[in-house]
ChimeraX commands (.cxc) that place a marker at each C-alpha (Angstrom):
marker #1 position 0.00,0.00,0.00 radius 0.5
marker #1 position 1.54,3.20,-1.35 radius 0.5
marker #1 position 1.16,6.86,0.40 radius 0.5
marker #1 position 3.24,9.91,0.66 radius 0.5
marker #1 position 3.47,12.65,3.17 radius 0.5
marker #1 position 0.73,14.86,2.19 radius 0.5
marker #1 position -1.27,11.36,0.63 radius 0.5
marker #1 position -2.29,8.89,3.05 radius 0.5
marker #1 position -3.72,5.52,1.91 radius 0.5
marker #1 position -5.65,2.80,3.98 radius 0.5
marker #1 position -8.45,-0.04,3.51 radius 0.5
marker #1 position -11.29,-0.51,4.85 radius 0.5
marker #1 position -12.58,-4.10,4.05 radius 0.5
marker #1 position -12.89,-3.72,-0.15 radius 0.5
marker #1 position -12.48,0.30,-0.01 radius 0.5
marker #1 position -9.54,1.87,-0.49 radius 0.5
marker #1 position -9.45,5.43,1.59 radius 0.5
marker #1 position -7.06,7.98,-0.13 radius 0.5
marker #1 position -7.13,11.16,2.19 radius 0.5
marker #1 position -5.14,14.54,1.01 radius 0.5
marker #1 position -3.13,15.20,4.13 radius 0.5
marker #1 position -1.46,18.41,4.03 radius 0.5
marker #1 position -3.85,20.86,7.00 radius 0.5
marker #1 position -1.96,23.03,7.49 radius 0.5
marker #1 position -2.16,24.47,3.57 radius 0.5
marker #1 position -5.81,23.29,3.55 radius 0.5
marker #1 position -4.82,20.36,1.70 radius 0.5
marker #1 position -3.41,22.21,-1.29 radius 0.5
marker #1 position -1.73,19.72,-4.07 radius 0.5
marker #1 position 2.08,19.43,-3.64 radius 0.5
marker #1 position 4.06,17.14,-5.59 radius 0.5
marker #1 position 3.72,14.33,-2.95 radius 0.5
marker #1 position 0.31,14.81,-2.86 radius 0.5
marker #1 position -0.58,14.54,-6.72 radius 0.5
marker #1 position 2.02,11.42,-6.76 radius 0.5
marker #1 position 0.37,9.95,-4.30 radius 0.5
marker #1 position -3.16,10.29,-5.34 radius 0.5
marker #1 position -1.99,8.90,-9.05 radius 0.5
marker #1 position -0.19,6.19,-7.29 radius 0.5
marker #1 position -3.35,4.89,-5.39 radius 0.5
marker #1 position -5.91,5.49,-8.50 radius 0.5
marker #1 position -3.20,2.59,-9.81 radius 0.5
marker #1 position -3.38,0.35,-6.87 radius 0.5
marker #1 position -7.05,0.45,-7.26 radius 0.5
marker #1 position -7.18,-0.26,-10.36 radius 0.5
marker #1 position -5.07,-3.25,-10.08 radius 0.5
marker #1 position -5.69,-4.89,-7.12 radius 0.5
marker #1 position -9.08,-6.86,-7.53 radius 0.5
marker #1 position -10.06,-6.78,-3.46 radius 0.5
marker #1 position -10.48,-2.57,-4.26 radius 0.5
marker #1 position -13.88,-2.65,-4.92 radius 0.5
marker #1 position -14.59,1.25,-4.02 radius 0.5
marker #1 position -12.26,4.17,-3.16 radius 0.5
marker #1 position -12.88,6.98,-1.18 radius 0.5
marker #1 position -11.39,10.28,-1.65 radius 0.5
marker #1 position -11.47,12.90,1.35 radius 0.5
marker #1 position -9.39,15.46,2.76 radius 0.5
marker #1 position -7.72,15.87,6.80 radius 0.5
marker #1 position -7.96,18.38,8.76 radius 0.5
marker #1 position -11.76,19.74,7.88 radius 0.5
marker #1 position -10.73,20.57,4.47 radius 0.5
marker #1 position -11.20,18.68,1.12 radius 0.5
marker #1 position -8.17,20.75,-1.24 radius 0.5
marker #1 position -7.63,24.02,-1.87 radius 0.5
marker #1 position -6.56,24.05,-4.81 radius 0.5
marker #1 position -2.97,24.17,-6.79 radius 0.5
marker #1 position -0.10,25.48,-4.87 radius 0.5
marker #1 position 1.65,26.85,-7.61 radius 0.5
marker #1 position 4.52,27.48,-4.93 radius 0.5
marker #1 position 4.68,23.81,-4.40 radius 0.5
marker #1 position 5.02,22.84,-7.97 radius 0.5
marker #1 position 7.39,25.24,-9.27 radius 0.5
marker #1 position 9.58,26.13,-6.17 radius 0.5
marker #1 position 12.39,24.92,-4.99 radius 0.5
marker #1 position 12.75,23.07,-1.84 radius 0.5
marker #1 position 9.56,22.66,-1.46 radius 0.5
marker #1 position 8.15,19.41,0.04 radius 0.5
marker #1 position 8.02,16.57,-2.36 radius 0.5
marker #1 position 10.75,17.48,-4.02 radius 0.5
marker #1 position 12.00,14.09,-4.48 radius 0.5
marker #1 position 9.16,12.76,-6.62 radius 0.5
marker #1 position 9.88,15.69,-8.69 radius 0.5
marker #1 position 11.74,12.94,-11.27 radius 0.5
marker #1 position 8.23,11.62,-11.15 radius 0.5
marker #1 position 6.82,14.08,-12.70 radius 0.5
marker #1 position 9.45,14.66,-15.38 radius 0.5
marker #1 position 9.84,11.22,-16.22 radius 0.5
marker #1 position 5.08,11.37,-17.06 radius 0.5
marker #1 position 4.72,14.95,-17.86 radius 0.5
marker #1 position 1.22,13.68,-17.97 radius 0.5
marker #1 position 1.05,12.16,-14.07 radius 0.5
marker #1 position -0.75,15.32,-12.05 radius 0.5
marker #1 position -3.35,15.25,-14.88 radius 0.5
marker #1 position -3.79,11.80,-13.97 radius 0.5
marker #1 position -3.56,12.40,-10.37 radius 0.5
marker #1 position -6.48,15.02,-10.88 radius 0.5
marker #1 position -8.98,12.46,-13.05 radius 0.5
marker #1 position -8.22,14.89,-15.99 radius 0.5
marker #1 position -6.41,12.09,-17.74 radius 0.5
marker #1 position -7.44,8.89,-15.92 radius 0.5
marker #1 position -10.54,7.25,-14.66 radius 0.5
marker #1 position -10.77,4.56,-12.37 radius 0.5
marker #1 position -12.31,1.20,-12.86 radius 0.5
marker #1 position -13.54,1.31,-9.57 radius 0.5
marker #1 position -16.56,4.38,-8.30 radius 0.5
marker #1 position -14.57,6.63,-6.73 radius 0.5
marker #1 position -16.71,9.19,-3.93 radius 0.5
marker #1 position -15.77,11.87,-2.75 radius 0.5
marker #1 position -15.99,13.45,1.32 radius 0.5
marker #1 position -15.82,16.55,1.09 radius 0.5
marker #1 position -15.70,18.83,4.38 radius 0.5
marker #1 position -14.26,22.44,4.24 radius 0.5
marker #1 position -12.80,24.07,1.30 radius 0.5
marker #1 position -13.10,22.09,-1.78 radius 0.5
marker #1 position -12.25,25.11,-4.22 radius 0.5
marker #1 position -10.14,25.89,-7.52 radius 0.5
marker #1 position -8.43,22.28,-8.10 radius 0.5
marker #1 position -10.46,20.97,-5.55 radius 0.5
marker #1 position -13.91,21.43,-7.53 radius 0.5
marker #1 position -11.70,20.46,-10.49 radius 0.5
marker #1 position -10.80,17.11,-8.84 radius 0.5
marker #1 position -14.66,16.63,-7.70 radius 0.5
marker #1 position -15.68,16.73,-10.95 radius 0.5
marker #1 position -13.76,13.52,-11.75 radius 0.5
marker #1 position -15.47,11.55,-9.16 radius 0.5
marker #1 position -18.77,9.57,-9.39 radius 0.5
marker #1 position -20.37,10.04,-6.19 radius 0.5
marker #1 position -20.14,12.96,-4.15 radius 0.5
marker #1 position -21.22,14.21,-0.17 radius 0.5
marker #1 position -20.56,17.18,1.25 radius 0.5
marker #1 position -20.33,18.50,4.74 radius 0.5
marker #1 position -22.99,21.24,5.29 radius 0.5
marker #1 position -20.23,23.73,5.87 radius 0.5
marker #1 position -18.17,22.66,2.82 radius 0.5
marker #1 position -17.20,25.53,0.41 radius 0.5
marker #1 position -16.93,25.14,-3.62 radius 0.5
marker #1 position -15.87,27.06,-5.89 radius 0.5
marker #1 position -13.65,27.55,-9.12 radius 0.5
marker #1 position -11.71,31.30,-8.36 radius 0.5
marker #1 position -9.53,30.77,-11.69 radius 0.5
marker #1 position -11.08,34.17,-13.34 radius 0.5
marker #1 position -10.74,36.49,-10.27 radius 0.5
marker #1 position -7.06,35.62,-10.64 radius 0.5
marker #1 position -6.81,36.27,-14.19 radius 0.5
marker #1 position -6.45,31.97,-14.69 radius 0.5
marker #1 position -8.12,29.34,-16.61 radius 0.5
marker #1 position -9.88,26.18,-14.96 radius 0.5
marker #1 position -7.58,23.73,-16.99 radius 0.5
marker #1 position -8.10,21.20,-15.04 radius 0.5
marker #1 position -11.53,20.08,-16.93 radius 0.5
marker #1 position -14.36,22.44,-15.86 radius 0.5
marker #1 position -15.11,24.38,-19.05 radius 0.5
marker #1 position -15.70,20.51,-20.46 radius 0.5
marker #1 position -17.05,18.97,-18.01 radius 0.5
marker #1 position -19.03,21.56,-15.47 radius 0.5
marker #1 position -21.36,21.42,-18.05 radius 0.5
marker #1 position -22.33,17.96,-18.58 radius 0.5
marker #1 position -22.56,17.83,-14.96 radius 0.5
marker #1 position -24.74,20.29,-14.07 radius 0.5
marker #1 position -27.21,22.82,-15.91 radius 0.5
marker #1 position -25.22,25.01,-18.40 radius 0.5
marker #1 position -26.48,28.20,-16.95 radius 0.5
marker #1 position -24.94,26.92,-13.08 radius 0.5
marker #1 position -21.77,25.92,-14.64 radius 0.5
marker #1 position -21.53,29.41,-16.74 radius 0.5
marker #1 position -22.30,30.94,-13.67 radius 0.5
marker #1 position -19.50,29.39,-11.31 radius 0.5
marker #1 position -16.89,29.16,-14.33 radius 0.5
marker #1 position -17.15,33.14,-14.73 radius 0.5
marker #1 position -17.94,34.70,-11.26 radius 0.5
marker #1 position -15.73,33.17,-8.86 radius 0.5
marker #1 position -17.78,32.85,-6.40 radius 0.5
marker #1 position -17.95,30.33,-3.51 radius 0.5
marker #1 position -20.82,28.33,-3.10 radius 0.5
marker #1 position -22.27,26.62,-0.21 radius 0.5
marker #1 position -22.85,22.78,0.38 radius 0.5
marker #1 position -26.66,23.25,-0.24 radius 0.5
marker #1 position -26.36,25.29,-3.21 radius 0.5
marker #1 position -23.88,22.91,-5.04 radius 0.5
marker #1 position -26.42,20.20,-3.88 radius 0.5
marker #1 position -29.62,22.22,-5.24 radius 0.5
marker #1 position -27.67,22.48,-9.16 radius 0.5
marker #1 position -26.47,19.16,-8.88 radius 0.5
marker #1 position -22.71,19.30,-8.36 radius 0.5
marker #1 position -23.02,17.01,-5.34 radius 0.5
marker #1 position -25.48,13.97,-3.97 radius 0.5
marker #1 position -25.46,14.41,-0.64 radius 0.5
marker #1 position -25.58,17.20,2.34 radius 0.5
marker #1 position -24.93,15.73,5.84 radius 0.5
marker #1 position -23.80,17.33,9.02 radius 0.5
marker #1 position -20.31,18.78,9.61 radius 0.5
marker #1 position -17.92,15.57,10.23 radius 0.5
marker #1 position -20.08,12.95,8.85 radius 0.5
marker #1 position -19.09,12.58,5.42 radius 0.5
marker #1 position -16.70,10.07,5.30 radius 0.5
marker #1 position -19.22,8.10,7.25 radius 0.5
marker #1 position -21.60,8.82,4.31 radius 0.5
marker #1 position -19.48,8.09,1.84 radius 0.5
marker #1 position -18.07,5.07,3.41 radius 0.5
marker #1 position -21.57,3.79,3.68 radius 0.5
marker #1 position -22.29,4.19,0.21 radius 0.5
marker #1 position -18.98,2.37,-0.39 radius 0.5
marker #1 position -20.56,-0.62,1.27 radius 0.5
marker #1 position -23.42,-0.88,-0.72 radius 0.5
marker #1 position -21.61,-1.05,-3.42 radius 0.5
marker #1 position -19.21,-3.32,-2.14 radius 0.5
marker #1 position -21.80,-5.45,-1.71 radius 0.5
marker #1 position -23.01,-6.12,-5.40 radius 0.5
marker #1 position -21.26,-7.74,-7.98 radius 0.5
marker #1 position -17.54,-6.21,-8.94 radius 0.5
marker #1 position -17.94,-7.14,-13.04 radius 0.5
marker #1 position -21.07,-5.75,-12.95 radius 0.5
marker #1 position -20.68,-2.04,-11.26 radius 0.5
marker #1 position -17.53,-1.79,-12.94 radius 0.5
marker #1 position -19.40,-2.34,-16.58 radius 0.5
marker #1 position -22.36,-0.18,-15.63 radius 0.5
marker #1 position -19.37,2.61,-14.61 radius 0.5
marker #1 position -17.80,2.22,-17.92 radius 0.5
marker #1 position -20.79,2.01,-19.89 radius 0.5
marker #1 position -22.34,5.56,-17.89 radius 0.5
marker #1 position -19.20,7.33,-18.98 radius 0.5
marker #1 position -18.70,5.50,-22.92 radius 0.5
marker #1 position -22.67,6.61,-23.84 radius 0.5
marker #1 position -22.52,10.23,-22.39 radius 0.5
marker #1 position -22.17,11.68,-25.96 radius 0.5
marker #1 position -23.08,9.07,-27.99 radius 0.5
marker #1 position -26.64,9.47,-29.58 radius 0.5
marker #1 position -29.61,7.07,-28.17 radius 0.5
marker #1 position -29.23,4.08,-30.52 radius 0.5
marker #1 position -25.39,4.17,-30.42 radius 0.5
marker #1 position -25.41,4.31,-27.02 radius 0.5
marker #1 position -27.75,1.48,-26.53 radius 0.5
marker #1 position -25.77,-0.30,-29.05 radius 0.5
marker #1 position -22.42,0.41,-26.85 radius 0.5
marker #1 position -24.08,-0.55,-23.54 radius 0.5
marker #1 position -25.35,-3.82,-25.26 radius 0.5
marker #1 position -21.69,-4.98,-25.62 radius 0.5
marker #1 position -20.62,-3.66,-22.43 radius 0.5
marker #1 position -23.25,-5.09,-20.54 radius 0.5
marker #1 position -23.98,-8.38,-22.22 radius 0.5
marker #1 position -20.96,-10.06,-21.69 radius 0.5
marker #1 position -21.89,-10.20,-17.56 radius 0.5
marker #1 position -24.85,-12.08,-17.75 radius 0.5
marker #1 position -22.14,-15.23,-18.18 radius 0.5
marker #1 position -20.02,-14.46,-15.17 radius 0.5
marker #1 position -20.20,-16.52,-12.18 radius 0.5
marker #1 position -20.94,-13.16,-10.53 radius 0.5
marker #1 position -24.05,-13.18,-12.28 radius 0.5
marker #1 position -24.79,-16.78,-11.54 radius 0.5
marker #1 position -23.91,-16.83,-7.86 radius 0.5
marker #1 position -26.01,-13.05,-7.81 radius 0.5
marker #1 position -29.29,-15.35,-9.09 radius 0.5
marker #1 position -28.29,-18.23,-6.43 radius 0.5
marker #1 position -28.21,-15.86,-3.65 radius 0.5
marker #1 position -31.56,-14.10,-4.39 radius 0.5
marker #1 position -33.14,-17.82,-4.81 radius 0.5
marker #1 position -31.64,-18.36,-1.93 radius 0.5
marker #1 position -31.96,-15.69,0.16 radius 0.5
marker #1 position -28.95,-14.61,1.35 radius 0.5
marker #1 position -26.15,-12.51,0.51 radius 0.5
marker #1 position -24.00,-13.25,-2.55 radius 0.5
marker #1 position -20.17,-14.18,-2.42 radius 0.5
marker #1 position -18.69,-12.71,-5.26 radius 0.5
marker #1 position -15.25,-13.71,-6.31 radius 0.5
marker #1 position -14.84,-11.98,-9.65 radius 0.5
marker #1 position -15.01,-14.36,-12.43 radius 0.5
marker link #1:1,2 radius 0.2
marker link #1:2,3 radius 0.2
marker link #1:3,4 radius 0.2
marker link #1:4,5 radius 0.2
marker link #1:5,6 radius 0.2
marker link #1:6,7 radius 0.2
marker link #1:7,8 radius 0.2
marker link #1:8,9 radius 0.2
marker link #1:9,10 radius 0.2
marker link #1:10,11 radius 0.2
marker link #1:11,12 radius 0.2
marker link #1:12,13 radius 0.2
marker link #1:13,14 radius 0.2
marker link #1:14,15 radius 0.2
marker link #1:15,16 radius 0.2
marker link #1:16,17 radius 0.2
marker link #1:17,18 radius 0.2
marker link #1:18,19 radius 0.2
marker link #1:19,20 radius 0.2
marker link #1:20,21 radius 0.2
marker link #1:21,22 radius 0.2
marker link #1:22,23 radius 0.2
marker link #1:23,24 radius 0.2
marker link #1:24,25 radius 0.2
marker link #1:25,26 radius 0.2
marker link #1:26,27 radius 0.2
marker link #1:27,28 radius 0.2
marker link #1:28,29 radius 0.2
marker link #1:29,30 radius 0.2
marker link #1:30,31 radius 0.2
marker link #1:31,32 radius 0.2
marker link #1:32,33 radius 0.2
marker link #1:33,34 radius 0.2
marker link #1:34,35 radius 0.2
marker link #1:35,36 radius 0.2
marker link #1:36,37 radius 0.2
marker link #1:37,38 radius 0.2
marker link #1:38,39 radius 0.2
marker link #1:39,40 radius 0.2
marker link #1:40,41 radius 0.2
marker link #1:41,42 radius 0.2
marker link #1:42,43 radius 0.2
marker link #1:43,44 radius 0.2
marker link #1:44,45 radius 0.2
marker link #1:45,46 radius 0.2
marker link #1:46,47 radius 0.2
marker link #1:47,48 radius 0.2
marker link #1:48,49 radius 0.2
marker link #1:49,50 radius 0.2
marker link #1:50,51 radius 0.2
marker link #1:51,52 radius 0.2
marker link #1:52,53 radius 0.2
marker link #1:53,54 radius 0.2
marker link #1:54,55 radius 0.2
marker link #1:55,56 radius 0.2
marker link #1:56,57 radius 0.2
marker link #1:57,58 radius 0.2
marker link #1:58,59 radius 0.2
marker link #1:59,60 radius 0.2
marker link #1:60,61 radius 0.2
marker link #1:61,62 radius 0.2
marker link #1:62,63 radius 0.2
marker link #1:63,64 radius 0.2
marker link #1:64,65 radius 0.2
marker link #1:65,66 radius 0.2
marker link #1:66,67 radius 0.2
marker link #1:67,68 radius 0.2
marker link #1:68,69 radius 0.2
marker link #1:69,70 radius 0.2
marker link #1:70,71 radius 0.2
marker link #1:71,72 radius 0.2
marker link #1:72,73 radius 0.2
marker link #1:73,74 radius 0.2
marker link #1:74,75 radius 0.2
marker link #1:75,76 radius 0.2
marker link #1:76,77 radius 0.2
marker link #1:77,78 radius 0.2
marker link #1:78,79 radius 0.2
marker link #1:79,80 radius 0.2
marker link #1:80,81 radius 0.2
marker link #1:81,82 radius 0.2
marker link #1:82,83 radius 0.2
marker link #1:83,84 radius 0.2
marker link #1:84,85 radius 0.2
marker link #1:85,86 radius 0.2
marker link #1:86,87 radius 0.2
marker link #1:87,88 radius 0.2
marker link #1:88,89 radius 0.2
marker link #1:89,90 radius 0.2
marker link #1:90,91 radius 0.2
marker link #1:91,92 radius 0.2
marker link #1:92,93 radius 0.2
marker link #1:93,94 radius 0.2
marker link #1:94,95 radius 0.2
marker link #1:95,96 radius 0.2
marker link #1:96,97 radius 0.2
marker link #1:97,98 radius 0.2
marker link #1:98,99 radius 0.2
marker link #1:99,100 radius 0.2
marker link #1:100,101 radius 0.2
marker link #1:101,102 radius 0.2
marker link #1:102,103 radius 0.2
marker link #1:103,104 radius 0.2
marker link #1:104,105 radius 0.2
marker link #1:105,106 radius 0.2
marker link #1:106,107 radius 0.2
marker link #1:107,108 radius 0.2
marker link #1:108,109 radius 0.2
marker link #1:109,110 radius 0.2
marker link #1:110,111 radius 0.2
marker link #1:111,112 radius 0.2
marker link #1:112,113 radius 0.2
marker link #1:113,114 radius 0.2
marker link #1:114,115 radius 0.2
marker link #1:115,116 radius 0.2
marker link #1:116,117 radius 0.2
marker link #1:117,118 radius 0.2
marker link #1:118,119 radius 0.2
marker link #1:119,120 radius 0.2
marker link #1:120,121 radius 0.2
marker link #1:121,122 radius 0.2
marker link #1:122,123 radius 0.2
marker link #1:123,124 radius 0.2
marker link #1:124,125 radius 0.2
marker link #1:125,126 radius 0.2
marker link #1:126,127 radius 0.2
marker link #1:127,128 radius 0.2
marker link #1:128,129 radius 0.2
marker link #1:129,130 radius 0.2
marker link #1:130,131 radius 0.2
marker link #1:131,132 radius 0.2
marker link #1:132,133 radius 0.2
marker link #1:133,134 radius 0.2
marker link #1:134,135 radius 0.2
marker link #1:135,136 radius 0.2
marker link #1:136,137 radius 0.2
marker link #1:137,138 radius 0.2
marker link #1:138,139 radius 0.2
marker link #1:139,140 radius 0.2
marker link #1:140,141 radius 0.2
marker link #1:141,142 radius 0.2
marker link #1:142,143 radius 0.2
marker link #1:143,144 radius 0.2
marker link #1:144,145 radius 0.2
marker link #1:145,146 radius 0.2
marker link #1:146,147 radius 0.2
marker link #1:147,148 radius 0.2
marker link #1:148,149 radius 0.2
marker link #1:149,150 radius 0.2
marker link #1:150,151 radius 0.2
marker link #1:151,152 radius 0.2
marker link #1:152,153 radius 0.2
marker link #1:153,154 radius 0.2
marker link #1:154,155 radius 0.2
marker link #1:155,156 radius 0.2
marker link #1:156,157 radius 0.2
marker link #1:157,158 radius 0.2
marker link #1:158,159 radius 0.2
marker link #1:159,160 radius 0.2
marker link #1:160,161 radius 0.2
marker link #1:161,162 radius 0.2
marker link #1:162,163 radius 0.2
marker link #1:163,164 radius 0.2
marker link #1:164,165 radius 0.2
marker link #1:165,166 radius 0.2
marker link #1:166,167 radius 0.2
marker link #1:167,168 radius 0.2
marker link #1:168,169 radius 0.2
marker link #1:169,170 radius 0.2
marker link #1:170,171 radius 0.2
marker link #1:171,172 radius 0.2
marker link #1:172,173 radius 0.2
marker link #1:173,174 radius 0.2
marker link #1:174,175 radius 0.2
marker link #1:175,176 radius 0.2
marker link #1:176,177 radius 0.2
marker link #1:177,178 radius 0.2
marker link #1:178,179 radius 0.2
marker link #1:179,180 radius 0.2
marker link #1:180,181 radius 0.2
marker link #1:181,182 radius 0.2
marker link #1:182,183 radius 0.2
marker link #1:183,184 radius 0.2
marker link #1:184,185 radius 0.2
marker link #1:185,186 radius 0.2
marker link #1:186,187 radius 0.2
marker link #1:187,188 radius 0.2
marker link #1:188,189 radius 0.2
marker link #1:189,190 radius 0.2
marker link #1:190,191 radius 0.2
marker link #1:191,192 radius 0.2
marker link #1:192,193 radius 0.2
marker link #1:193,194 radius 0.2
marker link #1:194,195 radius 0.2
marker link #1:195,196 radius 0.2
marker link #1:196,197 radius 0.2
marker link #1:197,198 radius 0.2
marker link #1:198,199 radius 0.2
marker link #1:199,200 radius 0.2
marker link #1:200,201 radius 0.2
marker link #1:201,202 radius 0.2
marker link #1:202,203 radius 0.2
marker link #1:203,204 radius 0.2
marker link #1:204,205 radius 0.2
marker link #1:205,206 radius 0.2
marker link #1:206,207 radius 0.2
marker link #1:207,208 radius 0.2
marker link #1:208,209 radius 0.2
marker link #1:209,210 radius 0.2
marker link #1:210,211 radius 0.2
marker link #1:211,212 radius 0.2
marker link #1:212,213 radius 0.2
marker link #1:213,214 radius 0.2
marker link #1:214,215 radius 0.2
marker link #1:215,216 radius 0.2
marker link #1:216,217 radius 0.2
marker link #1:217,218 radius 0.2
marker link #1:218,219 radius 0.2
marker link #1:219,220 radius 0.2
marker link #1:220,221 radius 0.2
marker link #1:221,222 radius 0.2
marker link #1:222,223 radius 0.2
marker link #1:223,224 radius 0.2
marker link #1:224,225 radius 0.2
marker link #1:225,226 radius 0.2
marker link #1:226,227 radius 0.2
marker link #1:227,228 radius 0.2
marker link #1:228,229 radius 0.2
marker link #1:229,230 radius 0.2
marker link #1:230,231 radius 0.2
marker link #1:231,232 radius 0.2
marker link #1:232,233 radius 0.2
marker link #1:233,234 radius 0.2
marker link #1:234,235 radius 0.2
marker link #1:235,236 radius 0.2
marker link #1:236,237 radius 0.2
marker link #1:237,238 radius 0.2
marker link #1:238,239 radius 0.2
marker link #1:239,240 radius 0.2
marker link #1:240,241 radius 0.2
marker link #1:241,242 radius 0.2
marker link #1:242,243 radius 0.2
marker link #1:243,244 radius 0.2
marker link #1:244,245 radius 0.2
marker link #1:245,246 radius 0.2
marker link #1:246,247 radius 0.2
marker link #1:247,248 radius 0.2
marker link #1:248,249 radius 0.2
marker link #1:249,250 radius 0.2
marker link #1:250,251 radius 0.2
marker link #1:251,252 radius 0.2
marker link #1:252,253 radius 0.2
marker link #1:253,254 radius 0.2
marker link #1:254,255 radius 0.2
marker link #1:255,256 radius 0.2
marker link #1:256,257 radius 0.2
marker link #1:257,258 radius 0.2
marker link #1:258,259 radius 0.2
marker link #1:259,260 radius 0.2
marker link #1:260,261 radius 0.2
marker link #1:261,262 radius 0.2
marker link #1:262,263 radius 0.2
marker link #1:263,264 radius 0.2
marker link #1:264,265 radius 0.2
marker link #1:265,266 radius 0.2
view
């Protein structure tokens, strides 16, 4: 199990818990943390006891955002890893689901600031809950930036147009209710309870068949664009194929049998 100092990985049972741990900068992405996070969307997506992974943040905050400091700097924590990064110019693209999407749903706890390249890494995720005192935002414009991690492409395919216009060019923060009322997250729970949340939802999943929510993931995100009959078309061969997995025979045992399946991924 991987991890760096400002990326802390752990299980729990079939979830894999990947917390940005950097406080005392509000979780802002360093080196270590953006090789960390790529290094455990890989273990995931290897290892075939991850079933879920859960994405949060320590110290009451979910990520602030780039710290430009951090990346171009010297001496700077991380600065190790920085042959990482030189050796896949691509990796903190990766690290931020620009460039790479898990096999495995991937939620997200947010609590605190979840701003800038925090709301950029959100978007990446499939299943999202917020503390009710969680902050959003994407502030690239008020500093004369661009969102380039993904929002001006994907903001809008996640919410209403008009919201994601709205949040791309003011700036503004928004508040856990208000990104739950335009659809930017699922869930609004009290302040501290949303790894619980999301580590409940985890279980549920956990609980059906692997081949199964992993096709129905794939096939979600492969039929976005596509028009009606090539999507249907698409999710035909994606999802076909899983009605002759033992998963999906030992799922039909355990309903006739009234108890809960044991799925071992074949």
């Amino acid at each position: 199990m991987g991890g760096t100092e400002h990326l802390t990985v752990r299980r729990e049972g079939a979830t894999l818990v990947l917390t940005l741990n950097r406080p005392e900068a509000k979780n802002a992405l360093s080196i270590s943390m953006l090789v960390g996070l790529y290094d455990g969307w890989i273990e995931a997506d290897e290892d075939d006891g991850i079933r879920s992974i859960v994405l949060t943040g320590a110290g009451g905050a979910f990520c602030a955002g780039m710290d430009l400091k951090a990346l171009a700097g010297q001496g700077m924590a991380g600065e190790h890893l920085r042959d990482r990064l030189r050796a896949d110019p691509d990796l903190h693209w990766k690290a931020m689901l620009r460039h790479h999407r898990p096999r495995k749903p991937v939620i997200a706890a947010v609590e605190g600031y979840c701003v800038a390249g925090g709301t950029e890494i959100l978007q990446g995720t499939d299943i999202r809950v917020a503390g009710e005192s969680a902050t959003f935002g994407l502030f690239e414009v008020k500093r004369g930036l661009f969102p380039i991690g993904g929002s001006t492409v994907r903001l809008q395919r996640q919410i209403p147009r008009t919201h994601a216009l709205e949040m791309l060019l003011t700036g503004r923060p928004y508040s856990a209710r208000e990104a739950a009322d335009i659809g930017l997250v699922g869930h609004v729970v009290p302040d501290g309870g949303a790894l619980d949340k999301a580590l409940e939802i985890a279980e549920q999943i956990n609980a059906c068949g692997p081949l199964a929510v992993e096709a129905v993931k794939a096939s979600v995100y492969e039929t976005a664009e596509l028009t009606e009959t090539d999507g249907l078309a698409a999710e035909l061969k994606r999802g076909w194929p899983i009605f002759d997995t033992a998963d999906a025979k030992e799922g039909a045992r355990a309903f006739a049998e009234k108890r809960a399946p044991d799925y071992k991924r074949a």
